[in-house]
N, C-alpha and C positions, 0 to 999 in steps of 0.2 A: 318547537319550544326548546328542544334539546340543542338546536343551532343557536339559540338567541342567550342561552347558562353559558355556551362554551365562548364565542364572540365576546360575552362580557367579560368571563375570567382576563380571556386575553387581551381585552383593553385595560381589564384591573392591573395586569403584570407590566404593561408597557409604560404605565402611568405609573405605579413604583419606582419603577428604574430611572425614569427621566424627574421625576418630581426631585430627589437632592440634587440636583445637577442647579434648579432655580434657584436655591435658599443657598448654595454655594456659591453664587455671582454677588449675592449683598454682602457677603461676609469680605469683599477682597477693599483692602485698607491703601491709603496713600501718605505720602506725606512730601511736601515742597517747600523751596526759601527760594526767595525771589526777590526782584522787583516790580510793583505795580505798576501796569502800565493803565488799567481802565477798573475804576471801581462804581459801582452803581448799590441800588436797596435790594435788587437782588443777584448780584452776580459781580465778581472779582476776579479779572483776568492778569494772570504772571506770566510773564513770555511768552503771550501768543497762544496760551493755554486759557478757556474758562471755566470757571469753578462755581458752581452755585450756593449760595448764603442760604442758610436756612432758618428757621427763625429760634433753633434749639441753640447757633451759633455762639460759642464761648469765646468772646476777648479778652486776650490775658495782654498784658501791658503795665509795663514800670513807670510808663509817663502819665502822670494824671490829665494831662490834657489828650491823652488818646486812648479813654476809656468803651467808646463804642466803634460800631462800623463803619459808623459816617464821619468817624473822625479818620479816618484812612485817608492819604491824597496816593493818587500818581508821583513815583518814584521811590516811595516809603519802601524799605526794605521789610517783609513777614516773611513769616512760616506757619504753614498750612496744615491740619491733617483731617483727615475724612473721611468719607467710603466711597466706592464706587457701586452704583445702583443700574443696571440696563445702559451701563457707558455713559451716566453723566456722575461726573463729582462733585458731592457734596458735602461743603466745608465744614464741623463739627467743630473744631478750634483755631481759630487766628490769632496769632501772635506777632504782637510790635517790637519791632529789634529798632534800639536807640541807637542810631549811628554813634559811630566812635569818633572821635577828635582827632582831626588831623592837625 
């Protein structure tokens, strides 16, 4: 019995120390500007990088005709920003950048 209090302590102590290491992986933030190369309902790829749409997703945009996601095409220039969650990124706000006039 006295083997089974101590073995537990020390799985209590080992699982302390490694428990904030996990809630410290969702805290780590991104942010990107790009060109689109593939956009879909759920996923939004910039150079070869993919990003995942979530449905919390905030599009910010000056043009009234590119108010949602699926107003995005391939080549549209945004900027991203997100978290990073177990190595996949998760896009929290997109933003449409109006091209400028040449």
């Amino acid at each position: 019995m006295r083997q089974l209090k101590r073995g537990i302590a020390l799985y209590l102590v080992i699982l302390a120390t490694i428990l904030p290491w996990t809630s410290a992986e969702a805290l780590e933030t991104f942010e990107k500007a790009g060109r689109v190369v593939e956009v879909s309902s759920v996923e939004i790829t910039i150079s070869g990088q993919a990003y995942r749409l979530r449905s919390s997703t905030r599009m910010v945009s000056a043009d009234p005709g590119r108010r949602k996601v699926s107003d995005i095409k391939p080549g549209d220039r945004v900027f991203i920003k997100g978290i990073v969650l177990n190595g996949i990124y998760y896009v929290d706000k997109l933003v449409y950048e109006i091209p400028e006039a040449s």
